[in-house]
C-alpha positions in Angstrom: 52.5 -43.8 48.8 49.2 -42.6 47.2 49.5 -41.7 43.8 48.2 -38.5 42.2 45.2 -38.9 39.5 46.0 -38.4 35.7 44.5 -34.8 34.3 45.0 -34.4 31.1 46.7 -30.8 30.3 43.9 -30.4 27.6 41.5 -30.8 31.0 43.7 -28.8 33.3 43.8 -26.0 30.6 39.9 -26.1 30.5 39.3 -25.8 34.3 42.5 -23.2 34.4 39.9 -21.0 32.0 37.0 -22.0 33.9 38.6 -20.6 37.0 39.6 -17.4 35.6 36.6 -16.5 33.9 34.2 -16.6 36.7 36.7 -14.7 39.1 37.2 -12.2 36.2 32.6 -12.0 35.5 32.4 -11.3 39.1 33.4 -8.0 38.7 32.0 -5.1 37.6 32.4 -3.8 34.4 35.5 -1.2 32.9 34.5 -0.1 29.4 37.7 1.7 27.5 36.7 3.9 23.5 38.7 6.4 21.8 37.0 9.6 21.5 38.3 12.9 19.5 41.0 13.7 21.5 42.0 10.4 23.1 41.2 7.4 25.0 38.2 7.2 27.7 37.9 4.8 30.3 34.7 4.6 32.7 34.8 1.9 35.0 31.4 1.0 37.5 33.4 1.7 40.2 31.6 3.3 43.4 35.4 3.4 45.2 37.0 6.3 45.6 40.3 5.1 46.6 40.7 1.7 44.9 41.2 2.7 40.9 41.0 0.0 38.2 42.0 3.0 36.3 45.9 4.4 36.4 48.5 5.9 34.6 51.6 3.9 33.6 53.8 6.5 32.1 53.4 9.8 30.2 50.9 8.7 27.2 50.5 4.9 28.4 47.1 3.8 30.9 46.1 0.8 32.9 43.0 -0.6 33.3 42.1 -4.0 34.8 39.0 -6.0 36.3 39.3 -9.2 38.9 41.2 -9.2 41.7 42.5 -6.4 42.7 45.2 -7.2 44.5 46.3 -9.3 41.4 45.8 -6.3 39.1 47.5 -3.7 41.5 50.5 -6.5 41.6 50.6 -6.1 37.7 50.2 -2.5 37.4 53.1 -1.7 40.1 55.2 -3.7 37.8 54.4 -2.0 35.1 55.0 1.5 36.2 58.7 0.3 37.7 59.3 -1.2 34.5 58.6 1.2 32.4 60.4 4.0 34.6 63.1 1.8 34.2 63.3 1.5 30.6 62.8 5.6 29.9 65.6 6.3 32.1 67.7 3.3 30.3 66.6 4.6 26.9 64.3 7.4 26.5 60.7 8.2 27.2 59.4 7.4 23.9 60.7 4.0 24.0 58.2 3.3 26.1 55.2 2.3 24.6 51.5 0.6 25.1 52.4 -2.5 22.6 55.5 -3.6 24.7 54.0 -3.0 28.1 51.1 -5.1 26.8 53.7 -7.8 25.3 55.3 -7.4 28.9 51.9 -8.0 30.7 50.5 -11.1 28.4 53.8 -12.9 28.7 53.4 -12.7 32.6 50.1 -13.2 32.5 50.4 -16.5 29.9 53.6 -18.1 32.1 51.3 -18.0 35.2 48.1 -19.6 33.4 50.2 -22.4 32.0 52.7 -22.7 35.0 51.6 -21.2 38.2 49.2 -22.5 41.2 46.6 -21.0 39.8 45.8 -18.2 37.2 45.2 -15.1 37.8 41.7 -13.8 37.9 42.5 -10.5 36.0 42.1 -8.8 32.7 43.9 -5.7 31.3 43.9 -2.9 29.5 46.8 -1.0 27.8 46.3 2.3 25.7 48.6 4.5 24.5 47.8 7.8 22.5 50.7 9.0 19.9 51.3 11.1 16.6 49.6 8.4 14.9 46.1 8.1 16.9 45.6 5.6 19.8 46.4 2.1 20.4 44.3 -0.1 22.9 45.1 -3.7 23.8 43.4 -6.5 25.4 45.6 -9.1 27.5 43.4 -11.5 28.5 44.3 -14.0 32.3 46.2 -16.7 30.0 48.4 -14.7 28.5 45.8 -13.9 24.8 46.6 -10.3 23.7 43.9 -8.3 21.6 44.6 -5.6 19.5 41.0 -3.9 20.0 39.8 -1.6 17.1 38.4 1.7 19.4 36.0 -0.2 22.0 36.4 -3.0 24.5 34.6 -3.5 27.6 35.4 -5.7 29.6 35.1 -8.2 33.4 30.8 -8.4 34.4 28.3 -8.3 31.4 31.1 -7.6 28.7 29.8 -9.3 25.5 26.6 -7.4 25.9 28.0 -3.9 26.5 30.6 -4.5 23.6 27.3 -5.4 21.1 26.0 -1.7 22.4 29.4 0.1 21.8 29.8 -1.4 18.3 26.4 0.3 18.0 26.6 3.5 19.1 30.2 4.4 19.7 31.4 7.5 17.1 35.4 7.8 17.8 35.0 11.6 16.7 32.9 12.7 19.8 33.8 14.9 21.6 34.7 13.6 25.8 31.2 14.6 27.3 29.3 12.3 24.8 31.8 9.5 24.5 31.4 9.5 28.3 27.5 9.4 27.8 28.2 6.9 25.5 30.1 4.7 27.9 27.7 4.9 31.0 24.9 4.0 28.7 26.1 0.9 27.8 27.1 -0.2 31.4 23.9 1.2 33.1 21.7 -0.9 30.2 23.6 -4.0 30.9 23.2 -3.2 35.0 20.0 -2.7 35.1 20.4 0.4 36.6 20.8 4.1 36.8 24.6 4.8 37.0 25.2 8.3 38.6 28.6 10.5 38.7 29.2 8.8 42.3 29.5 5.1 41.0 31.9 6.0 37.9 35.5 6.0 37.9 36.4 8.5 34.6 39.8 8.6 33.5 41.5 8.8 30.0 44.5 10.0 27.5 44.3 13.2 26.2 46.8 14.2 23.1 46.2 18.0 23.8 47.7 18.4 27.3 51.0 17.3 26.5 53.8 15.6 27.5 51.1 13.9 30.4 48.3 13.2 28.6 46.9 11.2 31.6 43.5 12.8 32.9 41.4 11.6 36.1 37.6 13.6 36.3 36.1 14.7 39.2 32.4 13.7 40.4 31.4 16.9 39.5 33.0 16.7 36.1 31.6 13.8 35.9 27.9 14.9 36.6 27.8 18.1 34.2 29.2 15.9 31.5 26.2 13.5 31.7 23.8 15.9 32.4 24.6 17.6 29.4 
């Protein structure tokens, strides 16, 4: 009987990272900043059906680059289990930080112990009486507590340099969407139109759903203007 070769887990851990990282920069770009009234996401995403944006619960969003079946296996998850725990409890016992705790333990038990990692990255934000939250769970499990911008899958550490630059968190939603589709057009190398954006966000003022998806032609008169 053929024995297996010795990796070492510091090695397997490396190549596990490796693995991830270029499924994860094969796709395109989902850029996430608070503006004046919320959190913004715009996404590169010329799909019309298949969001890397969603809603989780009633102040709590989803946004994720990879795989997408990986990421629409996560993000089912979340919505059950957070259904579950607002009927259990209540509705504001449901919040961003435990959904993203929820998410990076998953995530972190199948980098370490699955077949393979998954090829995903994830965004949770959450908008409240005290402002907005936004975290980063990275494919092995790594959560980020991001302070208002993150961008990330594709040309990431480049857009984030541009955000840190010109991102103003008390713009109103037409420029922080300008803002956004700068930065991933500059780092694209190419025009981005209403047609090839996927806008969604969190909006304090509408409620108890503070979950908002635009329209292309929301989308259009906002960067026209």
């Amino acid at each position: 009987m053929g024995m297996m070769p010795y990796v070492s887990p510091e090695q397997l851990m490396k190549d596990r990272a490796e693995f991830a990282q270029k499924g994860i920069s094969r796709g395109r770009s989902v850029v996430a900043l608070s503006y004046r009234d919320g959190m913004l996401f715009v996404a590169a995403n010329p799909s019309t059906s298949l969001h890397k944006v969603s809603e989780i619960y009633d102040h709590v969003a989803f946004a994720a680059v990879g795989r997408y079946n990986e990421f629409e296996q996560l993000r089912v998850a979340g919505i059950r289990m957070a259904d579950v725990k607002g009927y259990q409890y209540a509705r504001a016992d449901v919040t961003g930080r435990s959904l993203a705790n929820a998410y990076a333990s998953f995530l972190g038990a199948g980098f370490t112990e699955g077949s393979k990692p998954f090829e995903v990255e994830l965004l949770v934000a959450e908008v409240n009486g005290a402002g907005v939250e936004l975290y980063h769970v990275r494919y092995d499990g790594f959560i980020i507590d991001e302070d208002r911008h993150v961008a990330i899958g594709g040309s990431a550490e480049a857009i984030n340099n541009q955000l840190a630059e010109h991102h103003d968190p008390d713009a109103d939603l037409d420029a922080a969407l300008r803002t956004a589709r700068d930065a991933l057009a500059a780092n694209e190398d190419r025009e981005l139109g209403a047609s090839q954006l996927e806008v969604a966000g969190l909006d304090r003022t509408r409620g108890r759903r503070t979950f908002f998806r635009l329209p292309s032609e929301r989308v259009s008169a906002a960067l026209e203007g």
